[in-house]
C-alpha positions as CSV (number, residue, x, y, z in Angstrom):
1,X,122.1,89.7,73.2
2,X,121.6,86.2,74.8
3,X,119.1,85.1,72.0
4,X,122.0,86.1,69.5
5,X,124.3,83.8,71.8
6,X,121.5,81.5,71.5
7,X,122.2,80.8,67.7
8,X,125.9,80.5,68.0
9,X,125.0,76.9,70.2
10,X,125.4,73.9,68.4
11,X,122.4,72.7,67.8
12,X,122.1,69.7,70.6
13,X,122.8,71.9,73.5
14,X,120.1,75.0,72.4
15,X,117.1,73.6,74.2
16,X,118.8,73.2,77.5
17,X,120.1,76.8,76.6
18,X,116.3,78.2,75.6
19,X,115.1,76.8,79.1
20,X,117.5,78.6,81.2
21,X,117.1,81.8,79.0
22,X,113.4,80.8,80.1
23,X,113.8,80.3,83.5
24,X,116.4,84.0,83.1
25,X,113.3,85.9,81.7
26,X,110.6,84.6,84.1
27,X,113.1,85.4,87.1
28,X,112.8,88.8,85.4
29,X,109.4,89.3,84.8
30,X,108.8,88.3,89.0
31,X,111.1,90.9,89.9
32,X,109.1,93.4,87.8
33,X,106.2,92.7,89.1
34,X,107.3,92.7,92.5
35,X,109.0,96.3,92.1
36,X,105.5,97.6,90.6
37,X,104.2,96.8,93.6
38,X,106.3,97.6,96.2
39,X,106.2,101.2,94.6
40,X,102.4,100.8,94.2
41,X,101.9,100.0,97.7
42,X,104.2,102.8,99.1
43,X,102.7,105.4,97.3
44,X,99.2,104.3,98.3
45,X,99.8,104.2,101.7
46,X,100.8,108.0,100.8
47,X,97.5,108.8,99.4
48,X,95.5,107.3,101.8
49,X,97.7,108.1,105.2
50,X,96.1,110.9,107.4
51,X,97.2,112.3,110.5
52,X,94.6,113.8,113.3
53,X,95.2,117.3,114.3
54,X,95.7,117.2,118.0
55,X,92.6,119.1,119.8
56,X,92.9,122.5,121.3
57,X,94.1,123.4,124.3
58,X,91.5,124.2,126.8
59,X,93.3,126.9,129.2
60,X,91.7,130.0,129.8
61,X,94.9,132.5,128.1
62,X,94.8,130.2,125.5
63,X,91.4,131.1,124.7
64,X,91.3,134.5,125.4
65,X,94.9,134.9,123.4
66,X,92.7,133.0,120.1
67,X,89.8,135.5,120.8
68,X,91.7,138.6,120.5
69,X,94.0,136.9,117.4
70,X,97.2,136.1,119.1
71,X,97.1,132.5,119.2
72,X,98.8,130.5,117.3
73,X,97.8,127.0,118.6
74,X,95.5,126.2,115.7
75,X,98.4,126.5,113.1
76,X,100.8,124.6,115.3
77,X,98.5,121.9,116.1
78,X,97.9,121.7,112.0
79,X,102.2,121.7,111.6
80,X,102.7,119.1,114.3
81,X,100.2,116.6,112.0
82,X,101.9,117.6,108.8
83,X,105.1,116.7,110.1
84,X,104.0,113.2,111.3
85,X,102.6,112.8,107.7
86,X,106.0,113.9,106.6
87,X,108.3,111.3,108.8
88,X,106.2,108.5,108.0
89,X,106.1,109.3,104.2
90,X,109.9,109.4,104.4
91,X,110.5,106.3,106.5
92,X,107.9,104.3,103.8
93,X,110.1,105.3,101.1
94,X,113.4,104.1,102.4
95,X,111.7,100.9,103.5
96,X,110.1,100.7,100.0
97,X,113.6,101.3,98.7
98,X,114.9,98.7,100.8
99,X,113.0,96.1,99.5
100,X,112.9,96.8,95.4
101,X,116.9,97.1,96.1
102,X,116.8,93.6,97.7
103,X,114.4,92.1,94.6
104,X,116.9,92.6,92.6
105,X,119.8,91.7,94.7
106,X,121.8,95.0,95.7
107,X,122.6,95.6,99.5
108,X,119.3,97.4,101.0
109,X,121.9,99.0,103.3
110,X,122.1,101.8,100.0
111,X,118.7,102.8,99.9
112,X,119.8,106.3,101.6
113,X,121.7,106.5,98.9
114,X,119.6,105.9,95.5
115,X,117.0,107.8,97.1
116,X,120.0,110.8,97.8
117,X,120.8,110.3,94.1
118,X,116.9,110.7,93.1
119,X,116.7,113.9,95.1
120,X,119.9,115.2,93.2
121,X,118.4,114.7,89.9
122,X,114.8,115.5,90.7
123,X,113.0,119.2,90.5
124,X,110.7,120.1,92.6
125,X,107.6,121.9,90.5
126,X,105.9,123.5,93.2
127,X,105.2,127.7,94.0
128,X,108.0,127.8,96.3
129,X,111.9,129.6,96.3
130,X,114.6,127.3,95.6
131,X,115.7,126.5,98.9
132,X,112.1,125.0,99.8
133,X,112.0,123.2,96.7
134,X,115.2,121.8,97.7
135,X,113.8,120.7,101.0
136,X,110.8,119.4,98.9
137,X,112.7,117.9,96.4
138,X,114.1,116.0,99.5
139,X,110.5,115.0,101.1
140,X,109.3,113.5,97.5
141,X,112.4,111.5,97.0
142,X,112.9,109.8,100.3
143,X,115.9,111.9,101.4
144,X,114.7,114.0,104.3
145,X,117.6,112.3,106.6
146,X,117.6,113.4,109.8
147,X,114.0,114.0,110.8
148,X,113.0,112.6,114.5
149,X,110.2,112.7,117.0
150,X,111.5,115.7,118.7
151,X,108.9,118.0,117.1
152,X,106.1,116.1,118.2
153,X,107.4,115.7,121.5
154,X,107.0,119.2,122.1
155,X,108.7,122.4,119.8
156,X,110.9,122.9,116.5
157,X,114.0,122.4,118.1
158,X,117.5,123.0,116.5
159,X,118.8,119.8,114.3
160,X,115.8,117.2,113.7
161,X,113.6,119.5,114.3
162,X,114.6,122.4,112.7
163,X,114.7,120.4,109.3
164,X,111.4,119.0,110.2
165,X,109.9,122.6,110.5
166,X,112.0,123.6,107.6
167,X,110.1,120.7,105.5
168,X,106.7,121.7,106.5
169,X,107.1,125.3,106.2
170,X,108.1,124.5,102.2
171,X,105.5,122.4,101.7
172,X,103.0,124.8,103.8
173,X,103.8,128.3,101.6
174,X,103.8,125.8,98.2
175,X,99.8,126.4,98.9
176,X,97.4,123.9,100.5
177,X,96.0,122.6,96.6
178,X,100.3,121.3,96.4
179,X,101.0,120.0,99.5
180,X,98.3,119.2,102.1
181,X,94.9,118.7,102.1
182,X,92.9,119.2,105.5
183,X,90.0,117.0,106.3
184,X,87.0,119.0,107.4
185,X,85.3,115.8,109.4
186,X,84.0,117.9,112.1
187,X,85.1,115.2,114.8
188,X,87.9,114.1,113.8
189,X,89.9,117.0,112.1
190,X,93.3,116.1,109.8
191,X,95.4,116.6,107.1
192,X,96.3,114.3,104.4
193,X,99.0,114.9,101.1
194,X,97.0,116.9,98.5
195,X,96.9,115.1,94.7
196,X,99.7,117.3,93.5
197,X,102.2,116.6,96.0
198,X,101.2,112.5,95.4
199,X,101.9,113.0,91.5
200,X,105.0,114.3,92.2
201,X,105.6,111.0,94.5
202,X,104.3,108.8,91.4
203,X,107.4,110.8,89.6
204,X,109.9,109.9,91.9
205,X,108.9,106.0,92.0
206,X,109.5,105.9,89.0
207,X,112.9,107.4,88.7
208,X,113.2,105.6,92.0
209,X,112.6,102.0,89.9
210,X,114.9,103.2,86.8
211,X,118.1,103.8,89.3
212,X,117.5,100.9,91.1
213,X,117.2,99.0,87.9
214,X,120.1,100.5,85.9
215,X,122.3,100.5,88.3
216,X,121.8,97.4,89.6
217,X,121.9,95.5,86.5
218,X,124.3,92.7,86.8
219,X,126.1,94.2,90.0
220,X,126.0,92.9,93.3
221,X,126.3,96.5,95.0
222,X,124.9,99.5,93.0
223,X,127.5,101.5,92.1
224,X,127.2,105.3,91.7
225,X,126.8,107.1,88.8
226,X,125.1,110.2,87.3
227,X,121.4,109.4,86.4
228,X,120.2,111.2,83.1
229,X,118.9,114.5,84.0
230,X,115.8,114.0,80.8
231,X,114.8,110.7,82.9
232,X,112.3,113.3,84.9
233,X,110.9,115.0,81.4
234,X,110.2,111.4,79.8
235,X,108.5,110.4,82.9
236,X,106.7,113.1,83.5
237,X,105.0,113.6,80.2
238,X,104.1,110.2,80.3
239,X,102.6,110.3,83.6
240,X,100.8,113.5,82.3
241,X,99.2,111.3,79.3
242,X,97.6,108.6,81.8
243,X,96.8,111.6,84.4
244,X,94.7,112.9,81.7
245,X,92.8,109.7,81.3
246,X,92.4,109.6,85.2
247,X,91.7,112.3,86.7
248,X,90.3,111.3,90.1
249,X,92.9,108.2,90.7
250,X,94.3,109.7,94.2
251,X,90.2,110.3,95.1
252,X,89.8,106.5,94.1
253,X,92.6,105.1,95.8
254,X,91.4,107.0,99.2
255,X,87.6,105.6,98.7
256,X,89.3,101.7,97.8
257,X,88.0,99.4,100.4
258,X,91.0,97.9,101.7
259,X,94.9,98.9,101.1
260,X,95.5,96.1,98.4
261,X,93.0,97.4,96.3
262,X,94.5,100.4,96.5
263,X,97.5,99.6,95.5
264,X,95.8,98.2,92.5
265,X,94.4,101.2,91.4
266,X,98.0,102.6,91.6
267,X,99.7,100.0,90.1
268,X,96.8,100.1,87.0
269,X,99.1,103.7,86.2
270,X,102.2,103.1,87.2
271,X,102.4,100.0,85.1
272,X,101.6,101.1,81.4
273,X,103.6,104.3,82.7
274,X,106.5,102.6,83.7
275,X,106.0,100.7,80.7
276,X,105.9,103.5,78.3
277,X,108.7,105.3,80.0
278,X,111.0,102.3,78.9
279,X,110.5,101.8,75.9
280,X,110.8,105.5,75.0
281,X,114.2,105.1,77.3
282,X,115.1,102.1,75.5
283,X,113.5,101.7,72.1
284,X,113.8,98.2,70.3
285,X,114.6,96.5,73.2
286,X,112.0,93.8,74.7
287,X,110.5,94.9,77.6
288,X,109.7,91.9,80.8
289,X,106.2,91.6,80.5
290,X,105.2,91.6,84.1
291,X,103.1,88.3,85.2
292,X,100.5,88.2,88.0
293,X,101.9,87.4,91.4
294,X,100.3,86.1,94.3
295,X,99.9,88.6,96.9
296,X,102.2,88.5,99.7
């Protein structure tokens, strides 16, 4: 479009007009490159987030309640941890949210609602009924509103809490190969999101990314609007391509040695995914080719 306007310049005036499409494109290619890694970042402070499982109680009925099987300390102390893993995953999201929204200059006071528009067009594959996935669905796209410190204050309470529970019950009967993982470190017992459950977050960035950028385009709020519901089928079978060529990414972003090169790692898929995903999206339309910031 603008290099068509481009020809219809007189002459004189078209190489003031190819710098500013210039300076246009490399503003675009920044903001790319700044979205891939906001995204990358969030999801691999996902994979490598772990929260410790609080140690046992020491009381005598305690132990005598565990000896004889009526204890249930040992699976509350495990929920308690998987809801901490679950209110920081969905306060990261919003933030992450937040930011890609303000690169590319929509009010980060809406990132509630992209990531509520996510959720609605987002299908939890997961071995659970479809209320749980529902709650999943939620967890995976940023939406789980509502969740508070209650529960780890002391007991699944009614409201924050409840929802909280709710969420950690889905993602408990989804099977611990979907949702957590538990970390057998004999001293320091904790659980940790399973690969699974992080490939569905890698789906969800990217449908995260493709409503903030299509909706954003050329506004200076986001304005609602129905996302495509075959956005999730083109992303996932792309994603599934590059899984296929990496099998043990989430086991390499845990080992990296320092959180940016984690993010690294992640942004090495997401990129060429994201990529992909475009131009399948969009075909014969120039894609930014993203250039190589400094890190923040």
């Amino acid at each position: 479009f603008y290099e068509a306007i481009g020809r219809l310049i007189e002459p004189a005036k078209q190489p003031g007009y190819a710098r500013l499409l210039e300076a246009w494109s490399a503003a675009n290619r920044q903001r790319y490159a700044g979205a891939l890694r906001v995204a990358a970042e969030q999801l691999a402070a996902a994979a490598r987030d772990v929260e410790p499982i609080a140690e046992e109680g020491r009381s005598m009925l305690r132990s005598a309640l565990k000896a004889v099987g009526i204890g249930k300390d040992e699976q509350r102390r495990q929920e308690l941890a998987m809801a901490a893993l679950v209110e920081r995953l969905n306060q990261r999201i919003n933030g992450a949210t937040a930011r890609m929204l303000a690169l590319y200059r929509i009010d980060p006071g809406q990132a509630l609602t992209i990531n509520a528009r996510v959720r609605d067009n987002f299908a939890v594959h997961a071995p659970v009924d479809k209320a749980q996935a529902g709650l999943l669905g939620a967890v995976v796209s940023g939406a789980a509103t509502g969740l508070s410190a209650d529960m780890m204050a002391g007991g699944l309470t009614m409201g924050a809490g409840a929802l909280l529970g709710a969420i950690v019950g889905g993602l408990t009967m989804a099977g611990a190969a979907w949702g957590f993982n538990q970390r057998l470190d004999r001293d320091k017992p904790g659980v940790q999101f399973a690969d699974p459950f992080l490939q569905s977050l890698l789906v969800s960035a990217v449908l995260r990314y493709l409503a903030v950028a299509h909706f954003g385009r050329g506004r200076g709020n986001w304005v609602e609007g129905e996302a495509p519901a075959f956005w999730q089928r083109e992303v996932e079978q792309v994603l599934g391509e590059h899984a296929a060529k990496d099998p043990e990414l989430w086991k390499s972003v845990r080992a990296a040695p320092s959180e940016a090169a984690a993010a690294q790692l992640v942004e090495a898929v997401l990129r060429p995914a994201l990529d992909a995903t475009l131009a399948k999206l969009y075909p014969g339309v120039a894609l930014p080719v993203p250039a190589e910031i400094a890190p923040a």
